[in-house]
Each structure stands twice: as C-alpha cells, then as structure tokens.
FIDRENMI-419979 format. One record per residue (C-alpha): x, y, z; residue in three letters. Coordinates in steps of 0.05 Angstrom, whole numbers, padded with zeros to 5 digits, always signed. Example, Ala and Ser with C-alpha at 12.3 -4.5 7.8 and 13.67 -1.06 7.14 Angstrom:
BEGIN
+00246-00090+00156ALA;+00273-00021+00143SER;
END
This chain:
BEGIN
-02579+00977-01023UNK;-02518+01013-01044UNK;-02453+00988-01032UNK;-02397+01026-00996UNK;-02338+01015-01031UNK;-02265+00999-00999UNK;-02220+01014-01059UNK;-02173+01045-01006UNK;-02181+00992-00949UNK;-02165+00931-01008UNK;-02100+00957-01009UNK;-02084+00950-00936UNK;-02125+00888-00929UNK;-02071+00856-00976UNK;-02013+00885-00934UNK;-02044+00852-00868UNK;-02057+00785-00903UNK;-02001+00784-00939UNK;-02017+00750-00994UNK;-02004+00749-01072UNK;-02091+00734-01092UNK;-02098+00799-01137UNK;-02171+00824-01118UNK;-02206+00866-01181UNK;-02256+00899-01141UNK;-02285+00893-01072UNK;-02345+00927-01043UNK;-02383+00927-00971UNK;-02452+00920-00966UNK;-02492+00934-00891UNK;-02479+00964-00832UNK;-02415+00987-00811UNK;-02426+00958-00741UNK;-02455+00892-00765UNK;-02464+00840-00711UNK;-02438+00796-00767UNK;-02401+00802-00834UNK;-02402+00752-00889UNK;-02333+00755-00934UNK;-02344+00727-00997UNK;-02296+00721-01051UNK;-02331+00703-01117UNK;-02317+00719-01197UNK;-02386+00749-01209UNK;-02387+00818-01219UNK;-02414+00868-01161UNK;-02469+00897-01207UNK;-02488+00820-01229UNK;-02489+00811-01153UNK;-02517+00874-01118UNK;-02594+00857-01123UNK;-02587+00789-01093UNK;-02535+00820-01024UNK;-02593+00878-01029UNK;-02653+00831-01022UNK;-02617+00789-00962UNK;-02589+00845-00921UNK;-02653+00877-00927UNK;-02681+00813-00884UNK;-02617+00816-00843UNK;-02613+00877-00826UNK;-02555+00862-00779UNK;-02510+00833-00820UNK;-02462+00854-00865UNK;-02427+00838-00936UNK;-02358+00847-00953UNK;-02353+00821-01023UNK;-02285+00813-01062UNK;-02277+00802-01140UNK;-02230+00766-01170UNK;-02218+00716-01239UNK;-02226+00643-01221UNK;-02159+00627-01221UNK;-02147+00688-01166UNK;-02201+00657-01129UNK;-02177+00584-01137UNK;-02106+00618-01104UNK;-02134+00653-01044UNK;-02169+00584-01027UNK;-02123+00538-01040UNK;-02051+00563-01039UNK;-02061+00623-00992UNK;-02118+00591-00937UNK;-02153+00666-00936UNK;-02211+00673-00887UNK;-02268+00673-00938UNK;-02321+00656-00913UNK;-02363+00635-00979UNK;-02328+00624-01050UNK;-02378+00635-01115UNK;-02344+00618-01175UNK;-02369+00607-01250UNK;-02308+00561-01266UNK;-02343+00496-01244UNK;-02277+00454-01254UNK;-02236+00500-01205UNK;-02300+00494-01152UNK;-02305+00416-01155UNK;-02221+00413-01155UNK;-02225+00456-01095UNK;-02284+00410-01061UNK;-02252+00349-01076UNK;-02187+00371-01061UNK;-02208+00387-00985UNK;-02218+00459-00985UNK;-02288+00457-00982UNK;-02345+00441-00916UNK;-02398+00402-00918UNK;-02472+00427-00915UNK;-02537+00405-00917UNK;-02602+00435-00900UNK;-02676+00440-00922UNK;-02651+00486-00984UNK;-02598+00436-01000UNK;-02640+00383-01005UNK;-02694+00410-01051UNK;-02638+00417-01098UNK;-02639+00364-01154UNK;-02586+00323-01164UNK;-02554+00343-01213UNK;-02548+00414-01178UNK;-02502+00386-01118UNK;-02438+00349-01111UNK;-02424+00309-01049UNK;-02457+00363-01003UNK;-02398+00405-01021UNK;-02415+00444-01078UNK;-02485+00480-01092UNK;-02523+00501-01151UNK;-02549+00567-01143UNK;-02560+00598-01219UNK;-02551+00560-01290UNK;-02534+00612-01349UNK;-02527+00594-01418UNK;-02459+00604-01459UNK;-02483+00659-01521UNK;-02481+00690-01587UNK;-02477+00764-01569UNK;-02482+00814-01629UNK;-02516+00889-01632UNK;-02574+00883-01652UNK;-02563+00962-01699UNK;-02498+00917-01741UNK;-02548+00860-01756UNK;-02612+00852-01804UNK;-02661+00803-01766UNK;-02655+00752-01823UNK;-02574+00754-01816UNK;-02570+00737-01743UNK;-02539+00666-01742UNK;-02575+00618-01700UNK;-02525+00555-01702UNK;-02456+00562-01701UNK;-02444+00535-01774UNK;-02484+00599-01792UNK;-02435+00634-01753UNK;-02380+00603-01793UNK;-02411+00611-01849UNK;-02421+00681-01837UNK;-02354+00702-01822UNK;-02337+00669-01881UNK;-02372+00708-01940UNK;-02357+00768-01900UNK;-02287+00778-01877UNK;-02269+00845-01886UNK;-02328+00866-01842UNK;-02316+00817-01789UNK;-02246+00818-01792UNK;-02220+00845-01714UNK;-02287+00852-01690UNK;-02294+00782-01672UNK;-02287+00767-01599UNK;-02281+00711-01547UNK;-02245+00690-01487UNK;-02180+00683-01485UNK;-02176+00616-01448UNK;-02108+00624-01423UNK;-02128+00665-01379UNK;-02198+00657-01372UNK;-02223+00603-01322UNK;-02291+00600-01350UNK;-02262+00613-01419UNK;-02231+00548-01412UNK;-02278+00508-01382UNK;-02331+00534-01440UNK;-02285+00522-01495UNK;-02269+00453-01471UNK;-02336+00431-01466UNK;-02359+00453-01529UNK;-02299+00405-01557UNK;-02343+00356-01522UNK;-02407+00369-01559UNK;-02384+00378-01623UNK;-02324+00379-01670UNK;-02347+00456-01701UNK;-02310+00487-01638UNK;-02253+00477-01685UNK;-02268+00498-01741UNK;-02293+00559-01704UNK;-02240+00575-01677UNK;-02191+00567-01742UNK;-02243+00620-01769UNK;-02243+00670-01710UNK;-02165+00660-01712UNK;-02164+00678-01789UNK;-02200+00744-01768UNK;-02156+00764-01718UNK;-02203+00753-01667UNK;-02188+00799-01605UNK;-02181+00765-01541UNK;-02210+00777-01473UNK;-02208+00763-01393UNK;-02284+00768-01391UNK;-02362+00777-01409UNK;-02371+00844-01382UNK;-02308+00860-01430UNK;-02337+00825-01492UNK;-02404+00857-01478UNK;-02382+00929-01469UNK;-02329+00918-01539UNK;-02404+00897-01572UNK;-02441+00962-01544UNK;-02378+01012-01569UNK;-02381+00981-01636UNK;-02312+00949-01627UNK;-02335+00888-01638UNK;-02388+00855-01691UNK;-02404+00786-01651UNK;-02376+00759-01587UNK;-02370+00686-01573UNK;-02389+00646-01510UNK;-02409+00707-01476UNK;-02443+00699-01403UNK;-02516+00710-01428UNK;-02547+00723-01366UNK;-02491+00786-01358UNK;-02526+00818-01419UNK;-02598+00808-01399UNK;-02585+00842-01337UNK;-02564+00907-01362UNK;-02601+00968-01370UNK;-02588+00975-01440UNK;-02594+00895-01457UNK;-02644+00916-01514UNK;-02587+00937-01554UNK;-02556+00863-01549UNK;-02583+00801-01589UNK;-02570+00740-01546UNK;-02563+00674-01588UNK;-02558+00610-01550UNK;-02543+00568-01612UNK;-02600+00517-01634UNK;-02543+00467-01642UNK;-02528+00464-01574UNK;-02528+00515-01516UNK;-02465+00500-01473UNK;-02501+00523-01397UNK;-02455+00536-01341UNK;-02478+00517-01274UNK;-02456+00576-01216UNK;-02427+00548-01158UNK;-02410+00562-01081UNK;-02368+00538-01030UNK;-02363+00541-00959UNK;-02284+00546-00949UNK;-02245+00493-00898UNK;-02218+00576-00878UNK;-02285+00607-00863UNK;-02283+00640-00798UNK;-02362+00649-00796UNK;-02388+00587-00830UNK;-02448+00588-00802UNK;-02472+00660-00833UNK;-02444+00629-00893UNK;-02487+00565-00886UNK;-02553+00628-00878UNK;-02532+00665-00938UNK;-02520+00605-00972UNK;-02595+00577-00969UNK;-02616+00643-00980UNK;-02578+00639-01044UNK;-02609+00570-01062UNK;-02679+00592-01043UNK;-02677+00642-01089UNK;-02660+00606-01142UNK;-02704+00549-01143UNK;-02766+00595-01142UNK;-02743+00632-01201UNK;-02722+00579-01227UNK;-02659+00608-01276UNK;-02632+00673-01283UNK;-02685+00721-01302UNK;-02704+00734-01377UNK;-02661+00670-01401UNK;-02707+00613-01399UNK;-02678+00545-01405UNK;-02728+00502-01416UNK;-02749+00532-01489UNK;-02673+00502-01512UNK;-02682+00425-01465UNK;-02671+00393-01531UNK;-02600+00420-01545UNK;-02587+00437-01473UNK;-02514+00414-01453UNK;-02514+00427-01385UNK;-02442+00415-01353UNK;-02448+00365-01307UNK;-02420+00377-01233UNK;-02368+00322-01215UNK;-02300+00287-01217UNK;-02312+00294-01301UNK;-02295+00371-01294UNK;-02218+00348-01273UNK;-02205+00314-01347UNK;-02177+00382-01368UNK;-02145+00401-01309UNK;-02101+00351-01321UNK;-02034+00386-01340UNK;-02016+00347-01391UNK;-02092+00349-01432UNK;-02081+00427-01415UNK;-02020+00434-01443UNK;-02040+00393-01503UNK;-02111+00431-01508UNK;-02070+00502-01508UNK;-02027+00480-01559UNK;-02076+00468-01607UNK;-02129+00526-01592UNK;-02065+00574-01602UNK;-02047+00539-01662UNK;-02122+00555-01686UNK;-02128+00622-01652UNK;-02053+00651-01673UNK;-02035+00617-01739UNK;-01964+00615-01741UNK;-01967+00684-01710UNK;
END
C-alpha cells in the first residue's frame, strides 16, 4: 500500500500544535475517511516501515496510519517536553524509550502477544520488543577484494592503518552528538571492549566524516563517498533493493544488537488501536523471528544484545555524558 504523503499538511499540523518537535518526514497510510487513525511518531524510516503499515491495514481495512519521522531525541521532545497526541512511539534509541517509560510517559499493556515475549524483550509491561538488528560493518562490496573484508574490528584497525591515504575521509560513523542511537551504540561498545577507542583515535586520524544516520552512511557507501561505514543499522541495508552491492559485517568479536522498541504514550488519544497495532507488531515479529536476511543466531556466541532496563540510564546521566563527549571528541577531532 502506498502512502499519501502530507509534506504540506506537516507544516500546518506544527502551527496548530504549536510545538518546537522538528518532524523529518511524515506520511499517511489508509483511507482518508478511516473509522480510526493510528499517529505514530517513531525514528524508523517510512521505506524501513511501509511493508509492515501495508500488511496491517490490509487486515484493517478501516483504519488508518498517520506516521511521523523524527531523530530520537525529536521523538524523546514531542513525548516528554511537549505531551503531543501520539498515539504509539517506536524508537531505536533504547535508553530514550526506557527513560521515557520509567519516567511516566509511557501505559501499561499486556496481552496474549505481550506475553509470548521473552523476558528479556519487555520492560515492566511498558516497553516492547518488536525487531532486534545488529550494529554493522558496511563496505561496497566493488572497493573490497573478498579476502580484504575485515571481519573483527582489530582488522578494521588494522586496515585503516596500512592504508591511509585510501581510507583517509571515506571513513564514516555516527556522529553521537547528535545521534541518539549513535550514542547509545558507541557507548555500549565501550562496554564490551576497550578497541572502541582505539577505533575511534583511528577513524579520527582519517578525518572520518560524521553523520545523523544509517540511511546517510549507507547511501555515502553506494556513491562511493565513503570506503567503510561504522555501526551502521544492518537490517537498513538488507532491506534495500540494491543491498547486493553492500557487504554487511557484524564483527566476529562481538555484534553490538539493538533491540527496537515501542511505547504506548501517557498522551495517546486512541490507545486502544495502539494496543491492536501494537500486537500486530509483536506478532509479526516473533514468527519471523528477526529482521529478515540478518540472522542472529549464527553470531549467539559474540552476541551483545543491549539489555532493556534501568542499566540504559548510566549514560544518560549528564555528568557520564558530558565526560563520555569529551573524550570521543578528543578521539574523533584531535586538537581540531
């Protein structure tokens, strides 16, 4: 199902609102004269996301989508700060979801599909599981031999090491100032291991180029701009068209794997289509299991799954932010 897009109406749903949440796209999926309309606000992309409002619509045929865009940090705003009437909030910042759960801004729900989740999937009926997708490696495949591709990311240092002149500013990752995943990735990967530093002094020697997003990263890897993008969304790659262009690495060291969240909002002015869509969501998911063509259970042994939980609010801490910024732009920006 195609969408019909309100580029013109996002401008004076803002005005009525009144509110300062920045929206980067918005679309509106069903029936114009839908018995019922869902608003979500989430940071997947509409592409990423078109299949799965497709499929449901398609077995609610009188109900409607209006889905909104925005970065994590937009999304954290419009629920938190601003109280907008979303009626389901999908984010892949996990930290941001469970601050916003545990913070109040979330509704409780259970139902057969939440129970069937496993436990590590929910947090305190609040917060749901719906996909897990691996943090990657992304390089073009047409740059790379086969026996060059790094598979650990001490090859990837070492790499970028005898080879600076080629790699140099065509080496990409988030930039986690920004970037509410970027953030929560990087972080995590301090957790697992100590070569997130030393990866990122080497990326920072090479002027790596910085960036808001995957779908960024991934497109700067099909132009040519970039060589090898770090801590890309893999499942954003596999879904393309043209993914056979892409090599997606999830490092044998350890595959950082980003659990997708939603939220029914305290503000949702039709939670219970939200609660539907919802389990439709998590129904989904446990019969396929993962997103399609990434299968987690061939990396189990270096799987480092982020748990769901009070844990993910270490780093939100402003003080261990400030502190963690300091030092990834001191690595990133050498005296720059």
């Amino acid at each position: 199902m195609r969408p019909t897009f309100l580029s013109a109406l996002l401008s004076v749903a803002c005005v009525s609102w009144a509110f300062a949440f920045e929206a980067e796209d918005r679309a509106y999926f069903g029936p114009e004269d839908a018995s019922g309309v869902i608003r979500v606000v989430s940071t997947a992309d509409i592409d990423f996301f078109e299949p799965i409002l497709g499929a449901f619509l398609s077995a609610n045929p009188d109900t409607a989508v209006d889905y909104t865009v925005a970065s994590s940090t937009e999304l954290m705003r419009a629920i938190d700060d601003e109280g907008l009437p979303f009626d389901l909030a999908i984010s892949s910042a996990m930290d941001l979801q469970t601050k916003l759960a545990n913070d109040g801004f979330a509704q409780p729900h259970v139902s057969s599909a939440t129970e069937r989740l496993p436990d590590w999937a929910v947090w305190n009926d609040m917060l749901f599981t719906f996909t897990q997708e691996p943090a990657a490696i992304v390089v073009s495949r047409a740059a790379f031999a086969p026996g060059d591709i790094p598979r650990t990311r001490q090859e990837l240092i070492d790499l970028l090491g005898r080879e600076q002149e080629r790699f140099r500013g065509r080496v990409g990752t988030y930039d986690v100032r920004q970037s509410g995943l970027g953030y929560l990735f990087a972080t995590q990967d301090t957790r697992a291991s100590e070569t997130f530093w030393r990866l990122a002094q080497v990326l920072g020697g090479l002027d790596a180029k910085l960036y808001c997003c995957s779908s960024d990263m991934i497109e700067a890897v099909r132009s040519g701009e970039l060589l090898v993008a770090y801590n890309v969304l893999g499942s954003y790659v596999a879904n393309r068209d043209d993914s056979d262009l892409f090599e997606i690495i999830l490092p044998s060291d350890f595959t950082t794997v980003m659990l997708r969240t939603a939220l029914i909002p305290k503000s949702a002015e039709n939670p219970e289509l939200s609660a539907e869509f919802l389990d439709y969501l998590l129904d989904a998911s446990q019969s396929t299991g993962t997103t399609p063509t990434l299968d987690l259970e061939r990396i189990e042994v270096t799987l480092n799954r982020i748990q769901l939980g009070p844990g993910l609010l270490v780093f939100l801490d402003q003080l261990k932010r400030d502190a963690f910024l300091k030092e990834w732009d001191n690595a990133i920006f050498q005296g720059q």
